[in-house]
VMD Tcl script that builds the backbone (N, CA, C; Angstrom):
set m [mol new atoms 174]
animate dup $m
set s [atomselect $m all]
$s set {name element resname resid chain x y z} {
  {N N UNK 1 A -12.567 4.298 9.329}
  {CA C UNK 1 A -13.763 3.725 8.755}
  {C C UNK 1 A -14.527 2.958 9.825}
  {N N UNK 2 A -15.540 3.002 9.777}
  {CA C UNK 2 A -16.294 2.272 10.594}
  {C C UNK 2 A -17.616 1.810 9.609}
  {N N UNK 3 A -18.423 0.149 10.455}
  {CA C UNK 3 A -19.773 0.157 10.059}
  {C C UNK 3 A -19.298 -0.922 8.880}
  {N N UNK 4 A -20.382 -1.361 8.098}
  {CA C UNK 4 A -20.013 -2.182 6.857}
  {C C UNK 4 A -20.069 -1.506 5.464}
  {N N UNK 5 A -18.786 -0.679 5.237}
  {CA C UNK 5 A -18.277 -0.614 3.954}
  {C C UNK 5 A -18.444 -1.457 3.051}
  {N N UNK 6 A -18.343 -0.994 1.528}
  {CA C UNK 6 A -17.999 -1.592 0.475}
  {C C UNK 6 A -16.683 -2.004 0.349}
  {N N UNK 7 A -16.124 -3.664 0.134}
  {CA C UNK 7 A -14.731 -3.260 0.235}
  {C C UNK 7 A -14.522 -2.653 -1.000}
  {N N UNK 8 A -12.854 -2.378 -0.879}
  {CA C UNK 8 A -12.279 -1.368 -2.313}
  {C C UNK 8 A -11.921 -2.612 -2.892}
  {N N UNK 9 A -11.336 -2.874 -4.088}
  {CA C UNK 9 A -10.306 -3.525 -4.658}
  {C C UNK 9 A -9.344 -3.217 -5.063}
  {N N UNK 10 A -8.379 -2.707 -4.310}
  {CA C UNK 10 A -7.289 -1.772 -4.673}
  {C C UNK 10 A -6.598 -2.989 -5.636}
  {N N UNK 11 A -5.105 -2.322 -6.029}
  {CA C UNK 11 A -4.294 -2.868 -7.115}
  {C C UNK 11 A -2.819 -3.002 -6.254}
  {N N UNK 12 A -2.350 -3.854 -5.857}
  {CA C UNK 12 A -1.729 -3.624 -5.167}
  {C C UNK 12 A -0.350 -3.585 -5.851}
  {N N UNK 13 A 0.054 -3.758 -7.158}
  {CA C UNK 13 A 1.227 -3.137 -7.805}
  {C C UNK 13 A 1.130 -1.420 -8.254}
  {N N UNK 14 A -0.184 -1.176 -8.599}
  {CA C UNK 14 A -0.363 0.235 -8.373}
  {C C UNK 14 A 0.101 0.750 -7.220}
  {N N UNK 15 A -0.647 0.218 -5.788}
  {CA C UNK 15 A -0.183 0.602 -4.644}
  {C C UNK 15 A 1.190 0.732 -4.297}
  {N N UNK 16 A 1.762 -0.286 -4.801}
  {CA C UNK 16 A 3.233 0.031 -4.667}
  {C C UNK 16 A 4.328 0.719 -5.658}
  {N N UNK 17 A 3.173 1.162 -6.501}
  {CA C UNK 17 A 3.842 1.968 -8.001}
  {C C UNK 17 A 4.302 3.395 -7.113}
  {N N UNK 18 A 2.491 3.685 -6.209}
  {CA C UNK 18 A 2.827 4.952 -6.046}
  {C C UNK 18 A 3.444 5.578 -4.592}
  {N N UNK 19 A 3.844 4.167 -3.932}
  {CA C UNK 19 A 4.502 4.207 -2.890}
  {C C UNK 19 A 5.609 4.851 -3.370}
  {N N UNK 20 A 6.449 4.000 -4.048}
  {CA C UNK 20 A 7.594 4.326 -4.642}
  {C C UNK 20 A 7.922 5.661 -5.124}
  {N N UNK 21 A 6.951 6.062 -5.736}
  {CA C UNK 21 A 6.810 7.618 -6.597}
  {C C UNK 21 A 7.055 8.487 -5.865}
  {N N UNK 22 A 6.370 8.169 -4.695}
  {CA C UNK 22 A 6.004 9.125 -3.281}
  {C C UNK 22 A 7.693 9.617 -2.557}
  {N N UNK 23 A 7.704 8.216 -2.334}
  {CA C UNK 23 A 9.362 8.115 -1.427}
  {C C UNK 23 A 10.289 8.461 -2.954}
  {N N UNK 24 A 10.090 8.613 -3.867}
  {CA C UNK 24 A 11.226 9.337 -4.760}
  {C C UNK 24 A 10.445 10.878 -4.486}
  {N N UNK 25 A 9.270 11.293 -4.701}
  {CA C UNK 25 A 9.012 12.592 -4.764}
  {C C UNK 25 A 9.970 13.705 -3.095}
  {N N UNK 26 A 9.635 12.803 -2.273}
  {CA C UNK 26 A 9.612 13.185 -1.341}
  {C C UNK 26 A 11.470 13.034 -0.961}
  {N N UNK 27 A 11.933 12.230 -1.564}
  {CA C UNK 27 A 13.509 12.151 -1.624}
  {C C UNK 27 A 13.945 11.575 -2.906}
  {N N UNK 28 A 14.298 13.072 -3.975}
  {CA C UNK 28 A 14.649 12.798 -5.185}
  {C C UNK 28 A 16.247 12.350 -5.581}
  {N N UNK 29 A 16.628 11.640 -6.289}
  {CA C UNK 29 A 18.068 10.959 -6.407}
  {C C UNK 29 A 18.477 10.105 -5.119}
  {N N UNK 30 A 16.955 9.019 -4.720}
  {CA C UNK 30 A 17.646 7.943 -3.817}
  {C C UNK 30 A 17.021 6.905 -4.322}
  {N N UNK 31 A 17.543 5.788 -3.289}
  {CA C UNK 31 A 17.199 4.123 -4.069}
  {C C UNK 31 A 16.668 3.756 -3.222}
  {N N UNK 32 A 15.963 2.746 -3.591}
  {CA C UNK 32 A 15.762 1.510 -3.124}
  {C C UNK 32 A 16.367 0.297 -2.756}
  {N N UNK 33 A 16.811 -0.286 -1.794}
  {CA C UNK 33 A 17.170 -1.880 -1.582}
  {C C UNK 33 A 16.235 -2.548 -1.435}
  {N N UNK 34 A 16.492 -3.989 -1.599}
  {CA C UNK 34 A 16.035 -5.182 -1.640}
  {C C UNK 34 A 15.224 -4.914 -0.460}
  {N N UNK 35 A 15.620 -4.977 0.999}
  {CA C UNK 35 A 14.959 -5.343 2.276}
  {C C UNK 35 A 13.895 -3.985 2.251}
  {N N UNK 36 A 14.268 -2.716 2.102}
  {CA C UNK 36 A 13.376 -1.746 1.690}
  {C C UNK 36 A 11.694 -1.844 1.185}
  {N N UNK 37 A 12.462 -2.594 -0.552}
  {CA C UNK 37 A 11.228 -2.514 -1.532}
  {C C UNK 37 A 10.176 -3.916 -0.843}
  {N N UNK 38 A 11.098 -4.614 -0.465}
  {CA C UNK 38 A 10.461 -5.525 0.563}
  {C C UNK 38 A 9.577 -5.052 1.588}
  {N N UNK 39 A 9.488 -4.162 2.161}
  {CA C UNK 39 A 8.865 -3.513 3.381}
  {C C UNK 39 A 8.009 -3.043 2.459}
  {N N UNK 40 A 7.653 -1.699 1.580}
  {CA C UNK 40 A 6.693 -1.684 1.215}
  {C C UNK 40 A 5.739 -2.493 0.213}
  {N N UNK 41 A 6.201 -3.794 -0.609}
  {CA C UNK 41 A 5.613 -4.553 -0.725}
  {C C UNK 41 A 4.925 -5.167 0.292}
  {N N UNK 42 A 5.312 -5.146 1.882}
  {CA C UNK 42 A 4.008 -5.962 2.292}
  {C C UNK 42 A 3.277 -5.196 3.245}
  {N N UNK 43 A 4.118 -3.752 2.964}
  {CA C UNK 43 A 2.661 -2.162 3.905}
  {C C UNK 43 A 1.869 -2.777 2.477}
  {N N UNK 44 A 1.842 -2.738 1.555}
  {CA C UNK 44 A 1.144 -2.337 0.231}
  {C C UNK 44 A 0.124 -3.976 0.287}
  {N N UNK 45 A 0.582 -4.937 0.816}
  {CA C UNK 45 A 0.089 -6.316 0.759}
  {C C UNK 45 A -1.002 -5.956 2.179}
  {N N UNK 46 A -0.758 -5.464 3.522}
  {CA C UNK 46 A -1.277 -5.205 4.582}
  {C C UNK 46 A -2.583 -4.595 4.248}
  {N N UNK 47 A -2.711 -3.039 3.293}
  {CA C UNK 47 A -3.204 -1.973 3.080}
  {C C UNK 47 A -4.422 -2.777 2.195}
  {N N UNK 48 A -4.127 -3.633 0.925}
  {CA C UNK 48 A -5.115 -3.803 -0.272}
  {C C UNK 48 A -6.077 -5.073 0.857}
  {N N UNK 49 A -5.392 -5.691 2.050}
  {CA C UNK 49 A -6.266 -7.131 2.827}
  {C C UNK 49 A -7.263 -6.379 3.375}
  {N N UNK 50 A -6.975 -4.964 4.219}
  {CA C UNK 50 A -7.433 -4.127 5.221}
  {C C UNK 50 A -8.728 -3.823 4.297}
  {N N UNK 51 A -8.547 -3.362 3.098}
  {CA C UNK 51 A -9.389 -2.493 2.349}
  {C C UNK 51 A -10.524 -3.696 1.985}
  {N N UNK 52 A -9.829 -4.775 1.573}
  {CA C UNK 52 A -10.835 -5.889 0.631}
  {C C UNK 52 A -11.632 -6.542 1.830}
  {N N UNK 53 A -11.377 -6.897 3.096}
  {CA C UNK 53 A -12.813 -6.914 4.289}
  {C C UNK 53 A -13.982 -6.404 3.761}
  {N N UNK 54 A -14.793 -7.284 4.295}
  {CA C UNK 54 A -16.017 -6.896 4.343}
  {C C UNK 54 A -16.252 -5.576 5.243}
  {N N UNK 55 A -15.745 -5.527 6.336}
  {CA C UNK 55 A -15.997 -4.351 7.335}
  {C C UNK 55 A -14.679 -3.325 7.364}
  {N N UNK 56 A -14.228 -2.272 7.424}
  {CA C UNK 56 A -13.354 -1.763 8.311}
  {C C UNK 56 A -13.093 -2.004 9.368}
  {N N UNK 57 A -13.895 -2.469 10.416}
  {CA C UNK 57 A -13.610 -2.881 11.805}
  {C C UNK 57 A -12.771 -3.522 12.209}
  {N N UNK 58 A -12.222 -4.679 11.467}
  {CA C UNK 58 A -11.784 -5.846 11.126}
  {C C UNK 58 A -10.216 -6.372 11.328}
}
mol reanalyze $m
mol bondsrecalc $m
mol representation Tube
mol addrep $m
């Protein structure tokens, strides 16, 4: 992205609804741990700050 975007307002329990979905789609009959669901809670916390800027540049 470049330039001054609209930010998004993503959802960031959505975001991490479909993280999750993803990493089960993509590896079916595995889990999650604590330090794991931890990691993508804060890609998913990183991703919704990035988006809600005023700019992409940012």
């Amino acid at each position: 992205m470049t330039g001054t975007a609209k930010p998004l307002n993503l959802s960031q329990p959505l975001l991490i609804s479909a993280l999750l979905a993803e990493i089960a789609r993509l590896h079916p009959g595995s889990s999650v741990n604590k330090a794991q669901f931890a990691a993508v809670v804060e890609a998913a916390n990183h991703v919704v700050i990035a988006f809600n800027r005023e700019s992409g540049d940012a």
